[in-house]
TIKOL-41450 format. One line per 4 residues: number of its first residue (from 0); for each residue z, y, x of C-alpha. Coordinates in steps of 0.05 Angstrom, whole numbers, padded with zeros to 5 digits. Last residue first. Layout:
# residues N
NUM) Z/Y/X | ...
This chain:
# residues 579
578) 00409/-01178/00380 | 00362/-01116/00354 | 00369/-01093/00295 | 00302/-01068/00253
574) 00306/-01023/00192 | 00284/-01039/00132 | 00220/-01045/00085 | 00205/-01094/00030
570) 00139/-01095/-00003 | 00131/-01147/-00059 | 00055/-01163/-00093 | 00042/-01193/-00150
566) -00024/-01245/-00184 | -00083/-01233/-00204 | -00082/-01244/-00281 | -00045/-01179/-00298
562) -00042/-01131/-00233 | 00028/-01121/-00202 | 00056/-01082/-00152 | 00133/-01081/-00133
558) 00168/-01034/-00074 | 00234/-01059/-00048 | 00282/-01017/00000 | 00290/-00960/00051
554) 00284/-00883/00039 | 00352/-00880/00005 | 00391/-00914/00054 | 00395/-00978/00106
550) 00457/-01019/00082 | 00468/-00981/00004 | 00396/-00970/00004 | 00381/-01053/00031
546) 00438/-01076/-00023 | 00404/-01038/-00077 | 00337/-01065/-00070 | 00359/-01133/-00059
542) 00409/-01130/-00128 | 00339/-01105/-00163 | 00298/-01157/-00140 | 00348/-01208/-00157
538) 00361/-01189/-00230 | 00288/-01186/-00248 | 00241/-01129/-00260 | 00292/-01073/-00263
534) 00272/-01030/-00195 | 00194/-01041/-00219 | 00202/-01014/-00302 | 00174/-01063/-00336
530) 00116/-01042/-00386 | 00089/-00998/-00336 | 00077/-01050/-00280 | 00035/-01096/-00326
526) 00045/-01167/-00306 | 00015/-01225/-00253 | -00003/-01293/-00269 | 00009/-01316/-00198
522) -00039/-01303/-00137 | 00031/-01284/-00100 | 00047/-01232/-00054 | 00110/-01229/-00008
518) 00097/-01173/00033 | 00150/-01151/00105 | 00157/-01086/00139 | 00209/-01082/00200
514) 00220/-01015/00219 | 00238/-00986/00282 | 00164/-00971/00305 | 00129/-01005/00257
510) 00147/-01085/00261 | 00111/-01142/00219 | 00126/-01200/00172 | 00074/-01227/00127
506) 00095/-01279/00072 | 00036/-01309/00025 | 00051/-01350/-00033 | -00002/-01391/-00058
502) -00020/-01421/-00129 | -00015/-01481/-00176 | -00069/-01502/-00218 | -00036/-01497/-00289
498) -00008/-01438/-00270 | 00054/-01401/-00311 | 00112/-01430/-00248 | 00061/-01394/-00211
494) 00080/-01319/-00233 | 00155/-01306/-00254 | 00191/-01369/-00231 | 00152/-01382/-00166
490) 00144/-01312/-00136 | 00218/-01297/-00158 | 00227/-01354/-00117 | 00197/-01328/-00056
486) 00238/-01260/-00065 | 00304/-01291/-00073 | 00284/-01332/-00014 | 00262/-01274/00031
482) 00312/-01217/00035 | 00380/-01269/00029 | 00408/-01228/00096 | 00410/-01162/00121
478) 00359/-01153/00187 | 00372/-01180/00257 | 00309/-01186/00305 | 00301/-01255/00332
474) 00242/-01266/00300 | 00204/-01195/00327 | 00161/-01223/00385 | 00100/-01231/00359
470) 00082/-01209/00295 | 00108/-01263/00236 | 00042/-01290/00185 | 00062/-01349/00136
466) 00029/-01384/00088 | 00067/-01415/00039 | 00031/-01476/-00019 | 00061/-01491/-00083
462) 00027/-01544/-00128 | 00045/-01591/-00080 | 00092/-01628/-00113 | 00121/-01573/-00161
458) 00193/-01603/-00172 | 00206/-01650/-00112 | 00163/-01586/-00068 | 00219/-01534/-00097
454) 00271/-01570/-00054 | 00225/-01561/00012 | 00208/-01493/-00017 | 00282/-01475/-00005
450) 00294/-01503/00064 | 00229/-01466/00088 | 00256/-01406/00057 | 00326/-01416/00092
446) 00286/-01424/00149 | 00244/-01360/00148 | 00306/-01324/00140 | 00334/-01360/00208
442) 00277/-01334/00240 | 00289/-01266/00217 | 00354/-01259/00240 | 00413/-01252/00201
438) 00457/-01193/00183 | 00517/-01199/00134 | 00556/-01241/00188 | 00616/-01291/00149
434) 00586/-01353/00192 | 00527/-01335/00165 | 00537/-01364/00097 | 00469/-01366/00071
430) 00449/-01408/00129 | 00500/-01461/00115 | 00481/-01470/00050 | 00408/-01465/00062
426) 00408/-01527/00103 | 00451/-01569/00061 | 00404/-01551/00012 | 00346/-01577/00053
422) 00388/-01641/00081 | 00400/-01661/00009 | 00332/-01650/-00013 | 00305/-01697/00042
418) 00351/-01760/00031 | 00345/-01748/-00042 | 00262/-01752/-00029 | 00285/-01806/00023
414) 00314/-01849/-00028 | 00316/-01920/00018 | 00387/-01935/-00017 | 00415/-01936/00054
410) 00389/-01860/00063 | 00406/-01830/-00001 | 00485/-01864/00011 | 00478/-01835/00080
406) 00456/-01763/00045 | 00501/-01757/-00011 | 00556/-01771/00034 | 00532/-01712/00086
402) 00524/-01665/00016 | 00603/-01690/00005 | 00627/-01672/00070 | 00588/-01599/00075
398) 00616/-01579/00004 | 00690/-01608/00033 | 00677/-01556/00085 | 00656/-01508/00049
394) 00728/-01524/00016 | 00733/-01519/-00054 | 00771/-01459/-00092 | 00838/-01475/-00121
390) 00877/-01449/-00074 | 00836/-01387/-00074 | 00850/-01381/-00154 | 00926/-01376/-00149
386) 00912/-01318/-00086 | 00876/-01291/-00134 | 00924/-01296/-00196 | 00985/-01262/-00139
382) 00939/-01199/-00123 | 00928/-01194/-00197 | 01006/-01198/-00217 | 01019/-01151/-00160
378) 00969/-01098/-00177 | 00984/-01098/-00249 | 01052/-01074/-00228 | 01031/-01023/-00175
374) 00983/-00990/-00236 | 01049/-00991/-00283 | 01086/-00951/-00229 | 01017/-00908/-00222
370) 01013/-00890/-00301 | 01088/-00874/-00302 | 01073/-00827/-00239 | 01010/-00803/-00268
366) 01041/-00784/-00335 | 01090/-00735/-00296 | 01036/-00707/-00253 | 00998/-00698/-00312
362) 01045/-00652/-00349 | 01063/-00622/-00289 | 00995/-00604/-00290 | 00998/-00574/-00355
358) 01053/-00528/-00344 | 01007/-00491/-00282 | 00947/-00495/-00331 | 00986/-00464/-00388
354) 01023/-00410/-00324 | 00949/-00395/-00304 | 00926/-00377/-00371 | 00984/-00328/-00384
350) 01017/-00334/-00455 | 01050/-00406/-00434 | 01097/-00375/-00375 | 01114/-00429/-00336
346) 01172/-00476/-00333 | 01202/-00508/-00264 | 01234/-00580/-00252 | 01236/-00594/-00183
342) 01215/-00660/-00154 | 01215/-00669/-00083 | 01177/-00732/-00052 | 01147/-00686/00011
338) 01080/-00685/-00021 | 01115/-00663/-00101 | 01152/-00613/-00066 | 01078/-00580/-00036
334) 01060/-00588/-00097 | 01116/-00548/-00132 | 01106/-00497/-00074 | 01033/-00484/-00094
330) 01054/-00478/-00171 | 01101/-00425/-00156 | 01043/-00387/-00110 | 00994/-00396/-00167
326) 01038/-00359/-00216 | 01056/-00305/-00166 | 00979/-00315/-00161 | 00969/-00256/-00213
322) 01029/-00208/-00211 | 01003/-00204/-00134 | 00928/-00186/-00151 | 00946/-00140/-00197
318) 00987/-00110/-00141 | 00944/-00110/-00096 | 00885/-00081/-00152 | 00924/-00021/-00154
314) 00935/-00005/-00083 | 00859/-00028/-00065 | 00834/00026/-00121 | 00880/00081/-00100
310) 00858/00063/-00026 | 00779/00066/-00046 | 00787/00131/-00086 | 00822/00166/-00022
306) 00767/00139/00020 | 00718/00159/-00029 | 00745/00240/-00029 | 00750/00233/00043
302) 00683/00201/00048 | 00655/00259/00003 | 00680/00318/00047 | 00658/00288/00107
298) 00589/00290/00072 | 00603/00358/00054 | 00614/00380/00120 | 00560/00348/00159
294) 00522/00385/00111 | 00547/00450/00123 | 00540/00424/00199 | 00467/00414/00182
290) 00453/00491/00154 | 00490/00522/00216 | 00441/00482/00261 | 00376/00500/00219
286) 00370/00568/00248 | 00321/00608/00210 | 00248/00633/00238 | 00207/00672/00195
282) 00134/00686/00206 | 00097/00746/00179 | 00015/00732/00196 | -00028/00777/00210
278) -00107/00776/00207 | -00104/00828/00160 | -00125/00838/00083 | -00067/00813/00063
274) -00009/00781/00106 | -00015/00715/00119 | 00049/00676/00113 | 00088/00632/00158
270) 00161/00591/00152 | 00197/00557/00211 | 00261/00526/00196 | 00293/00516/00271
266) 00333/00451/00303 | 00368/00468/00363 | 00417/00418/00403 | 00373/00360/00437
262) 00317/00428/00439 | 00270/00464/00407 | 00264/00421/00351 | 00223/00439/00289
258) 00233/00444/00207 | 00169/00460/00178 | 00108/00504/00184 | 00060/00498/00234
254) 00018/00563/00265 | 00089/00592/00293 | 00105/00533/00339 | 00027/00526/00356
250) 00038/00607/00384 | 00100/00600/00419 | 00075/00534/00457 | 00014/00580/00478
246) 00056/00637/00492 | 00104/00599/00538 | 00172/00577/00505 | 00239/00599/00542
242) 00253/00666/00501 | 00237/00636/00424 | 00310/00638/00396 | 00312/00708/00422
238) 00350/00749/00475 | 00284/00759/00520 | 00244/00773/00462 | 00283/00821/00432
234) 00303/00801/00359 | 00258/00828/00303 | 00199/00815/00337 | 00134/00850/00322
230) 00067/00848/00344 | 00066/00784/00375 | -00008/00765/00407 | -00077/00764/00398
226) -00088/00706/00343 | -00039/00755/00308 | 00033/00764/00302 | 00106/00787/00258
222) 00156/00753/00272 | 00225/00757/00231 | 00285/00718/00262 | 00342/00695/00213
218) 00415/00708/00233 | 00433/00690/00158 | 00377/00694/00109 | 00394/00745/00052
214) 00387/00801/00103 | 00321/00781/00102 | 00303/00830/00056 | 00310/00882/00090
210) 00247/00875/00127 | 00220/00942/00099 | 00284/00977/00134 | 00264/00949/00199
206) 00203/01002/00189 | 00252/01057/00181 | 00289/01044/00238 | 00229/01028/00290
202) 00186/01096/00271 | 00112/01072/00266 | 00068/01111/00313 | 00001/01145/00285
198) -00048/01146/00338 | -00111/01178/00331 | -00170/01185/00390 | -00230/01225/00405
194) -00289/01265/00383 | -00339/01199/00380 | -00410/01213/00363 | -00422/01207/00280
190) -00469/01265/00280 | -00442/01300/00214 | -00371/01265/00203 | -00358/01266/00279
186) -00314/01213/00302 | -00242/01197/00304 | -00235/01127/00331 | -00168/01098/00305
182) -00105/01073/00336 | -00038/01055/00292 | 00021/01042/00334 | 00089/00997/00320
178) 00166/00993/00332 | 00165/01066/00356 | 00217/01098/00404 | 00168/01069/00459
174) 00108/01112/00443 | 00090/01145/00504 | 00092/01083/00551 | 00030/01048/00516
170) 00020/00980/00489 | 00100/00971/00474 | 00092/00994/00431 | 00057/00933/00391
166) -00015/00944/00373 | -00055/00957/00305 | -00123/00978/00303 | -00161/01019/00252
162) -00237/01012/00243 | -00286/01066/00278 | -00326/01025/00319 | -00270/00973/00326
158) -00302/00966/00394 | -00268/01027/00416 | -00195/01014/00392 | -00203/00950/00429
154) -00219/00989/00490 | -00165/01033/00487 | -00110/00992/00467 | -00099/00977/00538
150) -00095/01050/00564 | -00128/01064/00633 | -00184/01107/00599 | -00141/01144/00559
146) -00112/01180/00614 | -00049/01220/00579 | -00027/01272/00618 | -00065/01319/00587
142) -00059/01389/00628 | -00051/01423/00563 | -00006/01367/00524 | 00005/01405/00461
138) 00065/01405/00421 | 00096/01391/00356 | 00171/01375/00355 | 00211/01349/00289
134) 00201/01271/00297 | 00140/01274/00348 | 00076/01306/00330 | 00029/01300/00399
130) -00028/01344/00403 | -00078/01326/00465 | -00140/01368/00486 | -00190/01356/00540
126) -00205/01269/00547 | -00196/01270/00469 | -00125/01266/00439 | -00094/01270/00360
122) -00024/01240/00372 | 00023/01227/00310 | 00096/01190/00315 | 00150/01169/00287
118) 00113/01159/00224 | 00155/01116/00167 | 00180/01178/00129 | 00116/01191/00102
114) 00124/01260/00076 | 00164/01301/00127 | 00101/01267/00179 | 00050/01285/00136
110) 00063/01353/00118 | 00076/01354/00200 | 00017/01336/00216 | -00018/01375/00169
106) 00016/01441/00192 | -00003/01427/00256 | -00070/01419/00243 | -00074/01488/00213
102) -00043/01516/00267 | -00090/01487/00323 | -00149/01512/00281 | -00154/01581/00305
98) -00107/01563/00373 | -00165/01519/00394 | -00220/01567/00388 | -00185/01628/00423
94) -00169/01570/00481 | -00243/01559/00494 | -00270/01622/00481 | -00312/01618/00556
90) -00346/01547/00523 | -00336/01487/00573 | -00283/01454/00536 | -00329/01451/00476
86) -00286/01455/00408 | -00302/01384/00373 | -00232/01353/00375 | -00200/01426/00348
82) -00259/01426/00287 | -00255/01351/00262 | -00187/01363/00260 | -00189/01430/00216
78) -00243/01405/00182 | -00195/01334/00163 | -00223/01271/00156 | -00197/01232/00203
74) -00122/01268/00183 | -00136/01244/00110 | -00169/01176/00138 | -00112/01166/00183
70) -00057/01164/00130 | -00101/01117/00085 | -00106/01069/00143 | -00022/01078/00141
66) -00015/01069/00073 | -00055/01007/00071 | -00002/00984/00133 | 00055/01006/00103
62) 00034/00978/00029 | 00018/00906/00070 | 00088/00916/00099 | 00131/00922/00034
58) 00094/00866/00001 | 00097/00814/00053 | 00158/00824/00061 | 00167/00811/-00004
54) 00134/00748/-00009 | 00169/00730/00055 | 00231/00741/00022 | 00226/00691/-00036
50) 00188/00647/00011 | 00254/00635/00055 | 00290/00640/-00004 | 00254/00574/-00036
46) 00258/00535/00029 | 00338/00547/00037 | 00340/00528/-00036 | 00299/00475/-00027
42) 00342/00456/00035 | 00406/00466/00007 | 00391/00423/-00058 | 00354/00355/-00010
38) 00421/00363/00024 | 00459/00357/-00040 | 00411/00302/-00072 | 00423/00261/-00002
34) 00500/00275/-00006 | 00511/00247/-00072 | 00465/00188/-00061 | 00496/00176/00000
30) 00567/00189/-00029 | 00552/00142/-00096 | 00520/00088/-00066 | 00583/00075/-00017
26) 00624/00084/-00082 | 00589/00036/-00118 | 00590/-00024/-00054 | 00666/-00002/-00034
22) 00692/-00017/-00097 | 00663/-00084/-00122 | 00666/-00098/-00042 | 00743/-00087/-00036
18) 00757/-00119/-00104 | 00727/-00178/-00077 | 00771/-00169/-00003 | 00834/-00166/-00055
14) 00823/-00219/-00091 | 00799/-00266/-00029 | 00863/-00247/-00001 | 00906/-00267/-00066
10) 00869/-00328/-00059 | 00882/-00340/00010 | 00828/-00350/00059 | 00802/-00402/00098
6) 00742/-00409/00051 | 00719/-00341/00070 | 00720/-00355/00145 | 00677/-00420/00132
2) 00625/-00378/00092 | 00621/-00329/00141 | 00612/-00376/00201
């Protein structure tokens, strides 16, 4: 279908459609290759930042958190702690003791707190006393609101057996200015029993200020978890990118890293690191979206930019194309003249290839007309010597006359050998004829052999003997005629003729499926096959062979085999008509 609507078009057509493809093919290779390496460039360096920042991250929070544990092993340590946790609430000095250390501890707090800008928050409680630090206030709890056995962190805190434990705030209701809290058993440094509880609160402003960093990574999230749960979040959770996933879904989307779909519309690059020394892990979570439609961009960008090449290109090769088969155009409507039995004269331009061809074809066409007025001539004065020579042709049916004569004057001269031999080649006379028809049945065939081998019998006596074998039922099928007797007699020329005893021809004649498959084989003096090439051996072999491919086709025709003192074999094969 292709192929046929290609040939129907014009040459300046075809021009222009090649130059179309030798364009569009390149520059079609050129924008996807130039947008693949700039989209693979955005998202390596997308992928680089997003580590670059991590890693520091990374950095800035690991030294919180050491800084932290470090920050609760000075105020662990502490006498004057040690010594307001361990005060007996039962003892009648109970207050006088407190207040004696109470100032001290104080003071450390807030030494601390002016130098670690980070704490929001300190609280040193037991189930009797609690001291809370909070930006610039110190004060004590008396009545102790805080029950520390209904806190969540509590337990955790406990089984740490003296380890530090991190927990979002929003673990407890008195520390909801902070972003994070620190919790640490506090116990005896003599008799090891537990005294109470630390909690250093992480101030939410200054620890966002350790994720600057990812300031670099437009509207990126930062997450910061644990097996347990989130611990951080820099967007709220209810307002973030991560909202409408379940905790377990939330989880496996922060374990893998990659770029993920949330939804049809929302495509995220999801990056994790451990943090050192914990088991946290600082996750960030960019929106991809923004990042494609750059792309989507830039390749809209580039098939402008090829578009515009593409129509440059096409303008230029038009009219390259046009200054081109003007030529071929000119030449076109002198042959068009030349159908219609106008004759212009027109000139080409000799420097152009076209307009040499273009001149030399008038150049023919003038030659060809003398050449074809000379041609009509020679015509006429042949057509006119054959019809001399048919006049002069004899009659068939003067032949017939005359072999009749022959016959009677055979016959009253008591020469029946003559008699016999005139009859035979009468015979085969007529039969080769055909009445005009170039197909004859096979009975018929098998007479005009008969005929023959009755005029070879006055030469060879009966040194020459024919067998023949016919299937049932096929003599009356057509096939082309003068198969056989050229055949039988190149039997007799080429192999028995040679015998001193004689020999036997053998003719079988049989049908396979629409074929008809016939073997004249002789116990003549044979010949070698190579020396003589099969389709040349012998003038009429070869003119059968080509009259039954030129009738039937290629795969139909005469076969010889030949063995040197045994005698040849003929195989014919063509097609079977039917009367």
């Amino acid at each position: 279908m292709i192929r046929k609507a290609l040939h129907s078009l014009s040459m300046a057509k075809k021009f222009l459609l090649l130059s179309a493809m030798t364009f569009i093919l390149p520059l079609g290779f050129f924008v996807y290759f130039s947008y693949m390496s700039y989209s693979s460039t955005v998202d390596n360096k997308l992928f680089q930042m997003t580590e670059n920042v991590l890693s520091l991250i990374e950095k800035n929070v690991q030294y919180t958190i050491n800084d932290v544990s470090d920050t609760g092993n000075i105020i662990m340590t502490s006498g004057e702690v040690q010594s307001v946790l361990s005060v007996n609430p039962d003892a009648a000095d109970y207050h006088q003791q407190i207040l004696s250390h109470e100032t001290a501890v104080e003071d450390l707090l807030i030494n601390l707190t002016n130098n670690k800008q980070y704490i929001g928050t300190i609280l040193l409680a037991n189930d009797n006393y609690s001291l809370a630090k909070y930006k610039s206030l110190t004060y004590r709890i008396d009545k102790n609101p805080i029950d520390l056995g209904k806190e969540l962190w509590m337990q955790e805190t406990l089984d740490a057996y003296g380890k530090g434990c991190w927990f979002p705030s929003e673990s407890t209701e008195y520390f909801t200015d902070n972003i994070l809290i620190y919790t640490k058993l506090i116990r005896s440094l003599n008799q090891l029993h537990p005294l109470g509880i630390l909690l250093i609160g992480i101030d939410k402003k200054v620890f966002e200020d350790l994720l600057s960093p990812v300031e670099e990574l437009n509207n990126t999230q930062i997450i910061i978890w644990r097996d347990e749960g989130i611990l951080y979040d820099s967007a709220p959770y209810e307002n973030g990118v991560l909202s409408s996933m379940h905790q377990d879904e939330l989880f496996t989307f922060l374990k893998t890293d990659g770029i993920k779909r949330l939804s049809a519309a929302e495509r995220f690059y999801v990056k994790s690191i451990p943090c050192e020394n914990t088991n946290w892990y600082i996750t960030a979570v960019t929106p991809y979206n923004m990042l494609r439609l750059d792309k989507r961009n830039t390749l809209i960008l580039f098939l402008c930019i090829a578009a515009m090449t593409l129509l440059v290109a096409l303008l230029c090769s038009y009219l390259f194309t046009n200054n081109i088969t003007e030529t071929i155009r000119r030449l076109q409507r002198y042959v068009d003249n030349l159908k219609t039995g106008r004759q212009e004269k027109i000139h080409f331009n000799p420097t152009d290839e076209i307009g040499r061809i273009g001149n030399e074809f008038i150049r023919v066409v003038e030659e060809n007309e003398k050449l074809t007025t000379n041609l009509y001539k020679s015509l006429y004065q042949e057509k006119e010597s054959e019809l001399i020579a048919l006049q002069s042709q004899i009659n068939p049916h003067f032949l017939y006359n005359a072999l009749d004569s022959i016959f009677w004057m055979a016959e009253e001269h008591n020469a029946p050998d003559i008699s016999h031999m005139t009859v035979a080649l009468s015979n085969m006379f007529k039969l080769s004829l055909n009445n005009g028809e170039k197909l004859i049945t096979i009975r018929k065939e098998l007479e005009m052999v008969q005929s023959y081998i009755t005029i070879q019998k006055v030469r060879f006596e009966d040194w020459i003997r024919v067998i023949t074998s016919v299937e049932e039922g096929i003599l009356d099928l057509k096939i082309v005629k003068f198969i056989l007797q050229p055949l039988v007699e190149n039997a007799i020329n080429h192999g028995i003729a040679h015998k001193d005893d004689g020999g036997i021809i053998t003719i079988q004649i049989r049908r396979k499926e629409n074929d008809i498959l016939i073997t004249v084989e002789d116990n003549g003096i044979g010949f070698e096959t190579h020396d003589i090439p099969i389709p040349s051996h012998g003038y009429a072999v070869r003119n059968i062979d080509d009259r039954l491919k030129l009738y039937y086709g290629a795969d139909y025709g005469v076969q010889i085999t030949s063995v040197p003192g045994q005698g040849t074999t003929a195989f014919v094969r063509l097609k079977a008509e039917i009367i």
